[in-house]
C-alpha positions as CSV (number, residue, x, y, z in Angstrom):
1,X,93.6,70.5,107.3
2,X,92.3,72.9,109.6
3,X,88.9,71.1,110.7
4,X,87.5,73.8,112.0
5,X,83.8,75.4,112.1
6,X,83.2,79.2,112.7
7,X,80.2,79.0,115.4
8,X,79.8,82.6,115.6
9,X,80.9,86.0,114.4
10,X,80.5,89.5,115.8
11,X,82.1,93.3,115.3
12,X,82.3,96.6,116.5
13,X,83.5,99.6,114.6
14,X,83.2,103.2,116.7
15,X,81.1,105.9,115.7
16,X,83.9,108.8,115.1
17,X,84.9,109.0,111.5
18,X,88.2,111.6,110.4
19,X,88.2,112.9,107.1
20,X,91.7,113.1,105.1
21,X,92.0,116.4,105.9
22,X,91.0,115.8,109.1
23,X,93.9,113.5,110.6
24,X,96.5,115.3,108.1
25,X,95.4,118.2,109.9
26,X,95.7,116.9,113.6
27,X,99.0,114.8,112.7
28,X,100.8,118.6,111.1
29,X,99.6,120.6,114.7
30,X,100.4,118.0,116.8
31,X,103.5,116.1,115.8
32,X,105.0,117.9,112.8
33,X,104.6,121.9,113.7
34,X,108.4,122.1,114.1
35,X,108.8,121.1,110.7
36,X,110.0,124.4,108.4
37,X,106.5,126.2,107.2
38,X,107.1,125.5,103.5
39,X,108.4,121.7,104.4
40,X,104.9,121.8,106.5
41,X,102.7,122.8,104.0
42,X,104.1,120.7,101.4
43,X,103.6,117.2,103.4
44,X,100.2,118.5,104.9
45,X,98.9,119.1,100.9
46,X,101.3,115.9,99.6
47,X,99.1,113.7,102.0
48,X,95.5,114.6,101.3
49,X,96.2,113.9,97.7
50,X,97.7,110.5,98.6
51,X,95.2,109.2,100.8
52,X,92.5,110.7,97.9
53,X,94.3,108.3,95.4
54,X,94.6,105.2,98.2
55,X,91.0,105.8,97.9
56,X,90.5,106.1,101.5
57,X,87.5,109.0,102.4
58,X,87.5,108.7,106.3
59,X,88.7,105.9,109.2
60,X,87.2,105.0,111.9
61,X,88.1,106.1,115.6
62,X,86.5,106.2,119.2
63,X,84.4,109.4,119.8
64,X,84.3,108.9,123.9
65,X,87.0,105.9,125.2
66,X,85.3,105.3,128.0
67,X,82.1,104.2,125.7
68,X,84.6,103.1,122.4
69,X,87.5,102.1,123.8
70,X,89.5,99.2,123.1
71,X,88.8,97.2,125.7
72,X,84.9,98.1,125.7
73,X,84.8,97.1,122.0
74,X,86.6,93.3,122.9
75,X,84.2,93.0,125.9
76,X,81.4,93.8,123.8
77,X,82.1,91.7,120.3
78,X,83.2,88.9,122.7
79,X,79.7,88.6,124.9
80,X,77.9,88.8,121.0
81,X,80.1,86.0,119.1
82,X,79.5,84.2,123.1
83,X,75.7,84.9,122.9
84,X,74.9,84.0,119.0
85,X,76.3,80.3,119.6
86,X,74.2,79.9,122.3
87,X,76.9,79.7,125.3
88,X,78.3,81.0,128.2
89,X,81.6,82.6,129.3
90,X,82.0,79.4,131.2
91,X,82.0,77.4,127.7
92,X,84.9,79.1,126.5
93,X,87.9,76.3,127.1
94,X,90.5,79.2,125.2
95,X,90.0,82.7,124.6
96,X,92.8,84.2,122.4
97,X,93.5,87.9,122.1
98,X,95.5,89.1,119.0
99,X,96.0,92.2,118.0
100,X,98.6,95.4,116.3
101,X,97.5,97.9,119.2
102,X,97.6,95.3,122.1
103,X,98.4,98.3,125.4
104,X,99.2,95.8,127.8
105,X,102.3,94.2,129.1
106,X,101.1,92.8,132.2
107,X,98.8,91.6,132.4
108,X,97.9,89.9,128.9
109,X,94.9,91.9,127.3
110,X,93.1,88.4,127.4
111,X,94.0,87.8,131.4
112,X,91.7,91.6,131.2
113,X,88.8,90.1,128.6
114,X,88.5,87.1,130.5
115,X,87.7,89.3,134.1
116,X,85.4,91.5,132.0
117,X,83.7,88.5,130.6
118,X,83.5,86.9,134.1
119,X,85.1,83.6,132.9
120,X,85.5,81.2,135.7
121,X,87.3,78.3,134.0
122,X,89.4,78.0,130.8
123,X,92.3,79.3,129.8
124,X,93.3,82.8,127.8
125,X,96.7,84.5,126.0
126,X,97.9,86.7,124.1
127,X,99.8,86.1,120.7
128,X,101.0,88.4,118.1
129,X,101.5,87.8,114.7
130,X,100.6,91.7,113.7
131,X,98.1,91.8,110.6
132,X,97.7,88.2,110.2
133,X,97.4,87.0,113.8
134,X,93.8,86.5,113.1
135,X,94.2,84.2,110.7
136,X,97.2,82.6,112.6
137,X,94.9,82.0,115.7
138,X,93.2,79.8,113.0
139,X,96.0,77.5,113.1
140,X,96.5,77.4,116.8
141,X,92.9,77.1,117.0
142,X,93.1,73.6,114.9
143,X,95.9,72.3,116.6
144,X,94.5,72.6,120.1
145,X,90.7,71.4,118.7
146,X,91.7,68.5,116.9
147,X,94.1,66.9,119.6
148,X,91.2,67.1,121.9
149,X,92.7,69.2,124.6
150,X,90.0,72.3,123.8
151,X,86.2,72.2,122.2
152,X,85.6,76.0,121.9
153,X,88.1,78.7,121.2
154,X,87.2,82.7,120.9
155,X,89.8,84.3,119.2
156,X,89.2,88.3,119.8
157,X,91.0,91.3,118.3
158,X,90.5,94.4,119.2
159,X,92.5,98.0,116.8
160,X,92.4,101.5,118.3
161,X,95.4,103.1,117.5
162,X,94.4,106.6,118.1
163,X,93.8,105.7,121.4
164,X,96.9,104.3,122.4
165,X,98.8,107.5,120.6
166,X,97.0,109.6,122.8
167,X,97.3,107.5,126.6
168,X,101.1,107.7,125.2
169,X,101.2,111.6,125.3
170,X,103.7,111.3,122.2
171,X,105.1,114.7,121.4
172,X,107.8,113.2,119.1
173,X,109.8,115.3,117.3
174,X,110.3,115.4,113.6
175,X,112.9,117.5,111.9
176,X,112.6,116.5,108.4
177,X,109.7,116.0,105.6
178,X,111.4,112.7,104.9
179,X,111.5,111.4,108.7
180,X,107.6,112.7,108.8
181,X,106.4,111.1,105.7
182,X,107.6,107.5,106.8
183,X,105.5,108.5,110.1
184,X,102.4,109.0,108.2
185,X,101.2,105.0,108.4
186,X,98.7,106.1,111.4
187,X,96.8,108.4,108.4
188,X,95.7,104.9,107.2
189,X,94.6,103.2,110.6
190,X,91.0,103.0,112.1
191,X,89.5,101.3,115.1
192,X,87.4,98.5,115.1
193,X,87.1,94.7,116.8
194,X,86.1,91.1,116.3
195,X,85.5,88.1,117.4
196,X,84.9,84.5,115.5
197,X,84.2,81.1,118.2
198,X,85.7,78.0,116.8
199,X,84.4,74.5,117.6
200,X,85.6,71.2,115.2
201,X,84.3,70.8,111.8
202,X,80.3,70.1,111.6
203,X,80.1,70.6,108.1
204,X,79.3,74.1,108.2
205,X,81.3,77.3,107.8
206,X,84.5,75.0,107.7
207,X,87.9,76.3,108.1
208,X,89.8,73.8,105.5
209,X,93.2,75.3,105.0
210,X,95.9,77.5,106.3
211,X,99.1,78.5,105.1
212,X,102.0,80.7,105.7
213,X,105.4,82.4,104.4
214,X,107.8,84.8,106.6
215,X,110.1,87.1,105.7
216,X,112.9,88.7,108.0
217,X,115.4,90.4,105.6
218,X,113.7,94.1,105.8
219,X,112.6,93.7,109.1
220,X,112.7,97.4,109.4
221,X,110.5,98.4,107.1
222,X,107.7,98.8,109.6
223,X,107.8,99.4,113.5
224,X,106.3,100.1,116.3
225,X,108.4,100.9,120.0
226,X,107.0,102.3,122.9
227,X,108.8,103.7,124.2
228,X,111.6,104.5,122.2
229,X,114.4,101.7,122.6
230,X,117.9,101.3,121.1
231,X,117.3,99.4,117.6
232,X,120.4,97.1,115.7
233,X,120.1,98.8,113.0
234,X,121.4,102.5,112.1
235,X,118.4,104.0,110.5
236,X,117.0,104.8,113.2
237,X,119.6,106.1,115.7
238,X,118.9,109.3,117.4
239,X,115.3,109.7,116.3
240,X,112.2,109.6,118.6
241,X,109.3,108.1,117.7
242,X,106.4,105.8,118.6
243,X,105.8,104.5,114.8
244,X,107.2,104.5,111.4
245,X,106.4,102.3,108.2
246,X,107.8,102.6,105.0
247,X,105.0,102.4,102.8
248,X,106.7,102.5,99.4
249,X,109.3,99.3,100.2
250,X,105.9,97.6,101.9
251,X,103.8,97.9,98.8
252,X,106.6,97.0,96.6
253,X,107.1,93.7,98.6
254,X,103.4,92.5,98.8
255,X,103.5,93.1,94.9
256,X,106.1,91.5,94.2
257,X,105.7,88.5,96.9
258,X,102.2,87.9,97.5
259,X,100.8,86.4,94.5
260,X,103.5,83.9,94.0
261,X,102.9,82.4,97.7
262,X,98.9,82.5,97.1
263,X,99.4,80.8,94.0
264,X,101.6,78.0,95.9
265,X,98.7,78.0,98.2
266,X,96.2,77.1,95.9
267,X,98.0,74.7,93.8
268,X,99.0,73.1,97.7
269,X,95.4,72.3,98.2
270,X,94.1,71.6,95.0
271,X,91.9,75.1,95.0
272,X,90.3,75.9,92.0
273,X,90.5,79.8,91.1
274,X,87.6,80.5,89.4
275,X,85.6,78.4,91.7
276,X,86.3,80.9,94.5
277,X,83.3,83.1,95.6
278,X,85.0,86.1,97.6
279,X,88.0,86.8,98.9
280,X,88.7,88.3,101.9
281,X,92.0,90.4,101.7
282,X,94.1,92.3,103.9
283,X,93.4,96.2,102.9
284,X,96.6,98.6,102.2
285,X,94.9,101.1,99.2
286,X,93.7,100.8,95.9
287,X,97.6,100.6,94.3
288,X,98.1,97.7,96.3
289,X,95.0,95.9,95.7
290,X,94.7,96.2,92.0
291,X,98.1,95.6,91.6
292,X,97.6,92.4,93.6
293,X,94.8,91.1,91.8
294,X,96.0,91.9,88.5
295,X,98.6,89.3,89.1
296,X,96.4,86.9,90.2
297,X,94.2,87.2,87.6
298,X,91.1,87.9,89.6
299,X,88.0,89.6,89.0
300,X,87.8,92.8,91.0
301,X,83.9,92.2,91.7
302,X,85.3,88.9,93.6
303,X,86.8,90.5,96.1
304,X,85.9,92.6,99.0
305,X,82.2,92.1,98.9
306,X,81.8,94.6,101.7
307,X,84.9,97.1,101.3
308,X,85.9,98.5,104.3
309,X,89.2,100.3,103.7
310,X,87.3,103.2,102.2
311,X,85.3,104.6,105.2
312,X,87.0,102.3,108.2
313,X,90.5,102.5,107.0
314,X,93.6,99.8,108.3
315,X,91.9,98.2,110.9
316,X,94.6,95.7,111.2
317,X,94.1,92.2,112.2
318,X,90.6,93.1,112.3
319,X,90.2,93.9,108.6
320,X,89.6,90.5,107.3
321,X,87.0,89.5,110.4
322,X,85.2,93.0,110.2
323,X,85.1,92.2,106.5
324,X,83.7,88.5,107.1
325,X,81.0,90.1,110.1
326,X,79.4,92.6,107.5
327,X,79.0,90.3,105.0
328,X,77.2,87.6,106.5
329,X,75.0,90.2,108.2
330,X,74.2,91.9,104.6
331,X,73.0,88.4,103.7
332,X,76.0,88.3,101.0
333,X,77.5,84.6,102.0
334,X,75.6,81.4,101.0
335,X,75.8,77.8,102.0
336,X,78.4,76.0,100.3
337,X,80.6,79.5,98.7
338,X,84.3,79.0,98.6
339,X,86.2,81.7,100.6
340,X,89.8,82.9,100.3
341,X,91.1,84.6,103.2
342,X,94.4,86.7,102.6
343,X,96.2,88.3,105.4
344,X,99.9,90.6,104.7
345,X,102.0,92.5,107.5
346,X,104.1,95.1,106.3
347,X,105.4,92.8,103.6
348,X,107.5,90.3,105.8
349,X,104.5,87.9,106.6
350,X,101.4,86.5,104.6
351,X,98.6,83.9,105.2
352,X,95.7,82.6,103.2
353,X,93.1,80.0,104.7
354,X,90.4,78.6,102.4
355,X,86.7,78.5,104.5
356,X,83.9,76.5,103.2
357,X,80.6,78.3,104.2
């Protein structure tokens, strides 16, 4: 049991939105123009039509940094989910940060979101758990709540990957139209943040349940070095890049994996199916998705009550949150609905938590 209550919820997403043909276009001048003209052209047209049948029409991204940035949208989604429960910085006993496109070694990103929250007392990390590490900090949240040691924990993510691609000044080469169509996972990503405070249960807006299942056998189907660093494995010797996911072996293990650990979930907890309202799920494209629900026999209209993936793209962990934020601001989420949250990363991890509104 979790034991949890969700005080508070707030979001960001940035203005700036990129067409398809938009960040095809920027991602073939900038990174791919070494590529063979007719190898060019064939990936630039191959990708529009992909993304068109992922059902993605734009993603979000930061029009001016200083403004949008990463750190600005944290700061900002953190002082709202602070405000709305009717605290302080000061009340905050842990702020976690978790996030895919965390730019900071040292310090921690939350060390930085604490100063620019002017927290005086408490304490703040970082963890990463990639696309589910919101819905992990649910489970670190409950441990530290219910043994007393903390009363109010602000977990905070905050995605901008275009913005860490360009601080990067990445000018990797690519000298194939296979290497550059396992780069293409950034066509997918958009920018947005989040932030939920946790107190213990009062009845309302309960966190019940969380559960888990890892994978490490195809750790390589998705990664992310900066910079580049010798990997133990020989796909990727002698090539230089800041990103690469294989989004063929990723869909094909969330299809084939996913629905069996969500159904161990359920039966775990005793959670009825058809008594769920919405679910919540981590959002990859319109194959995935269906696919997914077919196999767990779920209504499409009970899921994604607010769809994001189409205009907002991969926002990472903050997909689920984002989702969550805009629902409950459309008025959508009643006293009392039962809630299925489903997070996936790159096939090797998933996590579900059951909420009680």
């Amino acid at each position: 049991m979790l034991n949890l209550s969700i005080r508070s919820l707030s979001y960001a997403v940035p203005s700036g939105r990129l067409t398809n043909g938009e960040i095809v276009d920027l991602f073939a001048e900038k990174y791919f123009r070494n590529l063979p003209k007719d190898d060019l052209e064939q990936l630039v047209y191959g990708s529009k039509r992909k993304l068109d049948f992922l059902e993605i029409r734009t993603r979000s991204y930061s029009l001016d940094y200083a403004e949008e940035g990463s750190v600005q949208m944290a700061a900002r989604v953190s002082r709202e989910a602070i405000a709305k429960a009717g605290m302080t910085p000061d009340d905050i006993d842990l702020l976690l940060f978790v996030g895919v496109c965390n730019p900071f070694r040292e310090p921690s990103y939350s060390i930085i979101l604490a100063h620019e929250l002017g927290m005086t007392q408490g304490n703040y990390y970082d963890i990463n758990d990639t696309c589910n590490g919101f819905l992990k900090a649910l489970e670190l949240s409950s441990l530290y709540i219910n043994s007393g040691k903390y009363r109010n924990i602000l977990v905070v993510t905050s995605e901008n990957p275009l913005e860490l691609l360009e601080a990067s000044n990445f000018t990797g080469r690519v000298d194939t139209l296979a290497e550059a169509d396992y780069k293409m996972n950034l066509f997918f990503a958009g920018a947005g943040a989040a932030a939920m405070l946790l107190t213990a249960d009062s009845g309302e807006k309960s966190a019940l349940y969380y559960g888990e299942e890892r994978n490490h056998a195809d750790w390589e189907l998705s990664l992310y070095v900066s910079p580049k660093i010798h990997m133990p494995t020989p796909r990727f010797e002698g090539m230089d890049f800041m990103s690469w996911a294989d989004g063929r072996g990723i869909a094909a293990h969330v299809i084939r994996d996913m629905p069996a650990f969500v159904h161990r979930f359920l039966d775990e907890h005793e959670i009825v199916k058809d008594e769920i309202r919405y679910i919540f799920s981590h959002q990859l494209g319109r194959n995935i998705t269906n696919s997914l629900l077919n196999k767990l026999e779920v209504r499409t209209e009970r899921v994604f009550p607010v769809n994001t993936f189409p205009d907002y793209g991969n926002m990472g962990s903050a997909n689920i949150p984002i989702g969550l934020c805009m629902a409950e601001e459309q008025g959508l989420l009643c006293k009392g609905d039962s809630i299925l949250l489903l997070g996936s990363a790159c096939g090797l991890t998933y996590g579900a938590a059951y909420i009680l509104w």
